[in-house]
C-alpha positions in Angstrom: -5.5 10.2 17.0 -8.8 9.1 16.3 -11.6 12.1 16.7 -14.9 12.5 17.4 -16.6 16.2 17.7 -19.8 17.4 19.7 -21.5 20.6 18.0 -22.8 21.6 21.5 -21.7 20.7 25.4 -25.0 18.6 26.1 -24.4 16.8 22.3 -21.2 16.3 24.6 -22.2 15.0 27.6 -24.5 12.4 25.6 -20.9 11.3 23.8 -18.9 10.5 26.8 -22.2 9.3 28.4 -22.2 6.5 25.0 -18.2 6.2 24.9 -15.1 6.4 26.8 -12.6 9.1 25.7 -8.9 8.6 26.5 -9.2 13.0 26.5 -11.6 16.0 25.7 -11.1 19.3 24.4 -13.3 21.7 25.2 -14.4 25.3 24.8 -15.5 27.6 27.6 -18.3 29.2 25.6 -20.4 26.4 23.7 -24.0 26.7 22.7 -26.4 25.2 25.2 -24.1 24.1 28.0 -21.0 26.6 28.8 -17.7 24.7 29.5 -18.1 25.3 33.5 -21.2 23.1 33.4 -19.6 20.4 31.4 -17.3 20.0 33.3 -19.3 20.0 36.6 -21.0 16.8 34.9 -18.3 15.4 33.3 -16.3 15.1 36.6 -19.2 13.6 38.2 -19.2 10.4 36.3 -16.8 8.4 37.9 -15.2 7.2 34.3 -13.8 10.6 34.2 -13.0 11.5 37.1 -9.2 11.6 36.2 -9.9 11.6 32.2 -7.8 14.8 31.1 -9.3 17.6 29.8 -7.8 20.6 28.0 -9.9 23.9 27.4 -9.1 26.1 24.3 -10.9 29.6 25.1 -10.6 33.2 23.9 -11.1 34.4 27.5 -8.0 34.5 29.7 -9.2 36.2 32.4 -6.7 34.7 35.1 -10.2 34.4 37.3 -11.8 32.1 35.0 -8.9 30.2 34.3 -8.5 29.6 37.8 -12.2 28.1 38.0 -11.7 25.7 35.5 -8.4 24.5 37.0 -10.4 23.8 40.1 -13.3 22.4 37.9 -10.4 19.8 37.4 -8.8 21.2 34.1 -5.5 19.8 33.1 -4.5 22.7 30.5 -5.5 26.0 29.1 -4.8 27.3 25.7 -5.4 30.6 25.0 -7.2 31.1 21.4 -5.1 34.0 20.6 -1.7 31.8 21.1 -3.9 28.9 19.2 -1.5 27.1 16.8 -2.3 23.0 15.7 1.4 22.3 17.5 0.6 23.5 20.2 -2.8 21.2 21.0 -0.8 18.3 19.8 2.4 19.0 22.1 -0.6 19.1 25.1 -2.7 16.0 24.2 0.9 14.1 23.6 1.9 15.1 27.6 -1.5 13.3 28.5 -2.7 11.0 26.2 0.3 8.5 26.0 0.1 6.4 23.0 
């Protein structure tokens, strides 16, 4: 897969404002834009509307999960169960190559 990073959610927003992404992962705490506030902008642009996203996040409060999933998230991976198999095995179910 071919990568590009963001250090912060509005260095982010300027990316997939600049490129289209076939998929983002994203945390729910980020400096200077949270993930809920991304997302709000990111599902605005119609170019990703439908774009999957995948949030990794140490929170897993079932409320906040919830929000992102109506936010339009397509997966959640806790960072306590965070293993490099396990982001692969969910970009592969979206991103099909």
């Amino acid at each position: 897969f071919a990568v590009d990073t963001a250090v912060d959610g509005i260095d982010g927003l300027e990316k997939v404002r600049s490129k289209q992404f076939d998929l983002i992962v994203l945390d729910k705490d980020m400096p200077r834009m949270n993930g809920f506030v991304f997302m709000e902008n990111l599902r605005r642009m119609e170019q990703y509307a439908d774009v999957p996203v995948i949030v990794v996040s140490a929170d897993q409060d079932r409320n906040i999960i919830s929000q992102f999933e109506a936010a339009g998230v397509n997966a959640f991976i806790a960072k306590s169960d965070f293993k490099r198999g396990n982001l692969i095995n969910a970009v592969k179910e979206f991103v099909h190559e």
